[in-house]
C-alpha positions as CSV (number, residue, x, y, z in Angstrom):
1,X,-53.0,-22.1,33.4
2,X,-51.3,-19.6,30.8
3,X,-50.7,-20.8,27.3
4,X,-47.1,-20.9,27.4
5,X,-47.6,-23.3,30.2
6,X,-50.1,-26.0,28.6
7,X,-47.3,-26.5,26.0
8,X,-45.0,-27.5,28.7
9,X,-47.3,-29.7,31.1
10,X,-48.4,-31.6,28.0
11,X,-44.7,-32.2,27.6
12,X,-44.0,-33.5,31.1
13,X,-46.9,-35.8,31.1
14,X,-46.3,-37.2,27.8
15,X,-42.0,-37.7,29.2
16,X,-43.4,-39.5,32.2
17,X,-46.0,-41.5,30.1
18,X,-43.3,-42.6,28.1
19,X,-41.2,-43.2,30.8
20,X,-43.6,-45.6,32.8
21,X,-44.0,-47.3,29.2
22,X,-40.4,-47.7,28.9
23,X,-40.5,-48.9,32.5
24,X,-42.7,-51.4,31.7
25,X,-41.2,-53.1,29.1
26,X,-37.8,-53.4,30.4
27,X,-38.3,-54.2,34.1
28,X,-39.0,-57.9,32.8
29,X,-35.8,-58.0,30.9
30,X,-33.6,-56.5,33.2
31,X,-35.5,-59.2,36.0
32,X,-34.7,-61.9,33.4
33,X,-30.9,-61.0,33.1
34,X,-30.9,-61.0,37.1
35,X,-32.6,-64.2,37.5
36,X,-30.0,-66.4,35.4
37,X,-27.4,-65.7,37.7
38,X,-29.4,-67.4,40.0
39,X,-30.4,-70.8,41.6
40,X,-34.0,-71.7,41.1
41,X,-34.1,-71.8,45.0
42,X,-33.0,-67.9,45.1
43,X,-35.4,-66.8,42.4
44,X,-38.1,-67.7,44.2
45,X,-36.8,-66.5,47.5
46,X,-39.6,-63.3,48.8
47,X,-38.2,-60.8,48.2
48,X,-37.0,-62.1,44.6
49,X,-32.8,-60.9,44.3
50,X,-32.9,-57.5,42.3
51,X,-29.0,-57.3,41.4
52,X,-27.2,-60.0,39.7
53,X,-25.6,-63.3,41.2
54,X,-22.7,-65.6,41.0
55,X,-24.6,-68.3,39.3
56,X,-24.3,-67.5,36.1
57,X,-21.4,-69.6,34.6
58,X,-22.8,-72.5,36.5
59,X,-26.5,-72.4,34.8
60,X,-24.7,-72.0,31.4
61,X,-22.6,-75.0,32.2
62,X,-25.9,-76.7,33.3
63,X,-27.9,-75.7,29.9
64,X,-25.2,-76.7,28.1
65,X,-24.6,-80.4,29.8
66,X,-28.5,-81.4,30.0
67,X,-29.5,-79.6,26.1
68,X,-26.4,-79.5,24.3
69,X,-27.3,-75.2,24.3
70,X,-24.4,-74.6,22.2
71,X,-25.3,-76.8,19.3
72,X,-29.3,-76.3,20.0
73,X,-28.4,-72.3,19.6
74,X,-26.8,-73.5,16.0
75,X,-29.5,-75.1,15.0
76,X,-31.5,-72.4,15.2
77,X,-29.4,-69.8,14.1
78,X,-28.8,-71.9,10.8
79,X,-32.3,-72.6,10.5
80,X,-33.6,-68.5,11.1
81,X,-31.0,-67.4,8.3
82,X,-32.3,-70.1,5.8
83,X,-36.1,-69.8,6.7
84,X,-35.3,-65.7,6.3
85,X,-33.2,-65.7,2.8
86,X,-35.7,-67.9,1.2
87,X,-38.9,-66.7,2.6
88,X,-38.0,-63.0,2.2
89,X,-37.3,-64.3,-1.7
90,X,-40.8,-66.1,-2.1
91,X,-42.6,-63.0,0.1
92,X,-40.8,-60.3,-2.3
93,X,-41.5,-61.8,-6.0
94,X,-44.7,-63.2,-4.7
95,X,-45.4,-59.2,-3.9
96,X,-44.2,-57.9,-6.7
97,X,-46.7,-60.0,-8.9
98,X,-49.3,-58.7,-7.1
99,X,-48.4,-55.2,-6.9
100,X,-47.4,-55.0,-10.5
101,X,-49.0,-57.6,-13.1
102,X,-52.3,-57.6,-14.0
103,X,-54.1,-61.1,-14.6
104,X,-57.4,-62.3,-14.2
105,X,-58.0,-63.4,-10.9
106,X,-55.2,-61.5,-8.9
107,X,-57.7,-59.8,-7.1
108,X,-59.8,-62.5,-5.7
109,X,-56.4,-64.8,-5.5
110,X,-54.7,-62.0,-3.4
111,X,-58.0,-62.2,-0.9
112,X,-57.9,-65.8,-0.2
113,X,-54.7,-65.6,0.5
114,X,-55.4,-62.9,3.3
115,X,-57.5,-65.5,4.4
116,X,-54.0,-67.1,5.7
117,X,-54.1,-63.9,8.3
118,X,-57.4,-65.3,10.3
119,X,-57.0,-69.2,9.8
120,X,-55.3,-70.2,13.0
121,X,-51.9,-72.1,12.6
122,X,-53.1,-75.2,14.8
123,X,-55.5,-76.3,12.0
124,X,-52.8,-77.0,9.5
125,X,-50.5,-79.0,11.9
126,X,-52.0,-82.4,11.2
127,X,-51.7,-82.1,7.1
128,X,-48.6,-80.7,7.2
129,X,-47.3,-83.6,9.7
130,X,-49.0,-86.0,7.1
131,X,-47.1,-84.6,3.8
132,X,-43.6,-84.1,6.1
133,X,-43.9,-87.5,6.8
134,X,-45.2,-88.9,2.8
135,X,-41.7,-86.8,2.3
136,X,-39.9,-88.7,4.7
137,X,-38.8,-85.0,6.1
138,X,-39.6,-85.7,9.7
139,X,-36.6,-84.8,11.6
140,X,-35.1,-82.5,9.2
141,X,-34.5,-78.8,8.7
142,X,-36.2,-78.5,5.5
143,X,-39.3,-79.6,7.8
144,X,-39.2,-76.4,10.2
145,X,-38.1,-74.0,7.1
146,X,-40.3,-75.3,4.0
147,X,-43.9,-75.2,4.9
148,X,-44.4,-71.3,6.0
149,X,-42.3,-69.9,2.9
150,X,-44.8,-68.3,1.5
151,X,-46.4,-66.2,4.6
152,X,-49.5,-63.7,4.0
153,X,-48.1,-60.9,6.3
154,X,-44.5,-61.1,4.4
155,X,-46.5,-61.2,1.2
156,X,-48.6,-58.2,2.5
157,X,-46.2,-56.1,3.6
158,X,-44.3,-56.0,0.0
159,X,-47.4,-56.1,-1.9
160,X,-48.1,-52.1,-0.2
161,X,-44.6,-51.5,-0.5
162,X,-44.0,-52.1,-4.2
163,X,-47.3,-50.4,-5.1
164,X,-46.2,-47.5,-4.4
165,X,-43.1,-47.9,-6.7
166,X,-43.8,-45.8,-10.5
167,X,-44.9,-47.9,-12.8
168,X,-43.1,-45.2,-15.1
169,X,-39.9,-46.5,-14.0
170,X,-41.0,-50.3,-14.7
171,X,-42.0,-49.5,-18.3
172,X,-38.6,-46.9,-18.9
173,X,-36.5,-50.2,-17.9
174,X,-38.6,-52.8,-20.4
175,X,-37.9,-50.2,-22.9
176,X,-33.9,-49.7,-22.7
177,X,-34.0,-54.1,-22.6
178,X,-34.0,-54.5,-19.4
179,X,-35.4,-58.3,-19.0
180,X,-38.0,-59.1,-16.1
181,X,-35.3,-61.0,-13.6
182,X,-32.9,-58.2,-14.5
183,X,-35.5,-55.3,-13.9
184,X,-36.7,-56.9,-11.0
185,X,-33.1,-57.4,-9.1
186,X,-31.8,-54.0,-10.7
187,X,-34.9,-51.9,-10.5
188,X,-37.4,-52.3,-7.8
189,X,-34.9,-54.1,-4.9
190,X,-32.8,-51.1,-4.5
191,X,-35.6,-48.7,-3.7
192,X,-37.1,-51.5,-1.2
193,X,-34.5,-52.0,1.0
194,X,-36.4,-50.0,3.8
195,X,-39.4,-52.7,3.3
196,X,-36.7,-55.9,3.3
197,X,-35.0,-54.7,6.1
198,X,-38.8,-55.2,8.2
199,X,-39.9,-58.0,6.3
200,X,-36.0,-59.7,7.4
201,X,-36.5,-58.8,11.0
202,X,-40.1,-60.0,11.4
203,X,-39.2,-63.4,9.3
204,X,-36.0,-64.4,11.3
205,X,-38.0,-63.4,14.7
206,X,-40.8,-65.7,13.6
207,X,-38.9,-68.5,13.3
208,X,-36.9,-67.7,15.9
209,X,-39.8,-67.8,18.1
210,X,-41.4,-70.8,16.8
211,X,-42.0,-73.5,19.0
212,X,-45.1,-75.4,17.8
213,X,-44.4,-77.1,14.6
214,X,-40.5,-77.7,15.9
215,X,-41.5,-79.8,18.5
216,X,-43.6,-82.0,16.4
217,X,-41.4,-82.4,13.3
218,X,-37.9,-82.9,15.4
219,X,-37.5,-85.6,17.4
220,X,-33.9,-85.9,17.7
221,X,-32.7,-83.6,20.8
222,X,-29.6,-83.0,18.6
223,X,-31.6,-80.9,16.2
224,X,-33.5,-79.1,18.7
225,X,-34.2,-75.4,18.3
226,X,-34.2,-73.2,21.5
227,X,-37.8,-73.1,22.0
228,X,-37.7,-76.6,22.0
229,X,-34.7,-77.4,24.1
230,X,-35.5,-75.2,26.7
231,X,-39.0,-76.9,26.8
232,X,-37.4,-79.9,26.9
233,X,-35.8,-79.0,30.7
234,X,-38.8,-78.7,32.7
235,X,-39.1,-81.9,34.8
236,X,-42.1,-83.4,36.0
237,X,-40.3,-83.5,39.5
238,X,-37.8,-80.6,39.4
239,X,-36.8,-77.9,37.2
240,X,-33.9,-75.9,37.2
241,X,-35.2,-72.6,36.1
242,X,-31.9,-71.0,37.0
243,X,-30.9,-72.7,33.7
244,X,-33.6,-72.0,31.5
245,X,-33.9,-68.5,31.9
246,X,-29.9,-68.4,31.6
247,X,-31.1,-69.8,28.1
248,X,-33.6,-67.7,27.6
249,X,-31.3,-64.8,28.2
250,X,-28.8,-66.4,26.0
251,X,-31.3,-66.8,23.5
252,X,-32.8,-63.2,23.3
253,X,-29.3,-61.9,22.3
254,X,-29.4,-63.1,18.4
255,X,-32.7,-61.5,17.9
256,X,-31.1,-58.4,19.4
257,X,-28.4,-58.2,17.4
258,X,-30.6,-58.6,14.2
259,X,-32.6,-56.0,15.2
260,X,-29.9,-53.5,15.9
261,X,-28.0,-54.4,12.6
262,X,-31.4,-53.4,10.8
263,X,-33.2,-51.5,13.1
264,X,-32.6,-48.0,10.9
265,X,-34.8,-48.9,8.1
266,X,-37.0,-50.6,10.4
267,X,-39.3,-47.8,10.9
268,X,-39.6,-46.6,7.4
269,X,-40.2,-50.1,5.8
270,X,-43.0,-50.2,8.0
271,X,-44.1,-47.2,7.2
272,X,-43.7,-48.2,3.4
273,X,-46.2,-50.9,3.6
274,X,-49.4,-48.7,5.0
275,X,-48.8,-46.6,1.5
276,X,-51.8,-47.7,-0.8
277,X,-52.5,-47.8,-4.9
């Protein structure tokens, strides 16, 4: 093989690894999308159908007579943009005291609070249930939003970010007056924008997803998230699964929409946490 020709067979086989990869990652989508407008008898017909039905209308209809989808998709829309405004505030000041004030401790502090990264979720249900319930919270939105506020990877991510942010530019705005909460919404916010833009996606995703601690705080199918409502529609004899993957569909195109409204500064606030000290 000549070298003019190396350059361009690396070429094609990286195109075609990328296009199996894309491939892979949208064939389950695209077999989602066709499922909903399906019965559950036709989906798991052999062959499964491969282009769209006529069912679709009727499994929305369905979702939305047995969960109350419309209501359910509410629910969680509400509770994402709360859980993301106020998380992304406690994750961005709680980073910006670690990046930039020195006190004793912060180090050791900032470690055991890493420690949140390894400590599986399912060990903190049962004292969490206990102090929702001493609150007399059970049931309520400030159950699913409040206890996961302050999360280590939202923390982490604008701890690396802000380090990298002058402390020249700190010290020049304490100098012209500027006070801390001023300097703070003034000074480092605007230049990590990148970073809140990643840190928003990943929070409203996360709670999005969440279907664990939902299902044990809410009991009242009228305050269901999706997770939980379409959990709710698997039967011990039947299922329609016609409907819950038309909710499932349903459900995926928030998330999207997020994503796409962000997705530019995605990739750099990312990239702006792996910067170090």
């Amino acid at each position: 093989m000549t070298a003019a020709a190396r350059p361009r067979g690396r070429s094609i086989l990286l195109t075609s690894g990328l296009t199996i990869a894309l491939a892979a990652v949208l064939v389950p989508f695209y077999w989602l999308v066709v499922a909903a407008t399906h019965s559950s008898g036709e989906i798991f017909d052999s062959p499964p159908p491969l282009l769209p039905g006529g069912r679709l209308a009727a499994n929305l209809r369905t979702l939305q007579d047995t969960a109350s989808f419309g209501r359910v998709v509410l629910n969680s829309v509400l509770i994402a943009a709360v859980y993301t405004l106020c998380a992304g505030a406690v994750c961005t000041l709680a980073g910006y005291g670690f990046a930039k004030f020195r006190f004793r401790g912060r180090e050791a502090l900032f470690g055991l609070l890493m420690l949140g990264l390894v400590v599986p979720a399912q060990v903190t249900l049962v004292p969490l249930f206990q102090m929702m319930a001493e609150l007399r919270w059970l049931n309520t939105y400030q159950a699913v939003i409040m206890p996961n506020l302050a999360l280590p990877f939202g923390i982490f991510l604008m701890r690396q970010s802000m380090a990298a942010l002058p402390d020249e530019l700190l010290d020049s705005g304490r100098m012209d007056g500027c006070g801390e909460l001023r300097l703070f919404w003034r000074v480092v916010v605007p230049p990590m924008r990148p970073a809140l833009a990643a840190l928003a996606i990943f929070l409203f995703l996360y709670q999005w997803n969440d279907f664990v601690w939902p299902l044990i705080v809410l009991r009242d199918s009228a305050s269901f998230t999706v997770p939980v409502a379409l959990a709710s529609l698997q039967g011990l004899d039947e299922t329609d699964y016609g409907a819950i993957l038309a909710g499932t569909a349903a459900a995926a195109v928030p998330m999207a929409l997020v994503f796409l409204a962000l997705q530019r500064q995605f990739v750099s606030g990312l990239l702006a946490g792996a910067v170090k000290e």
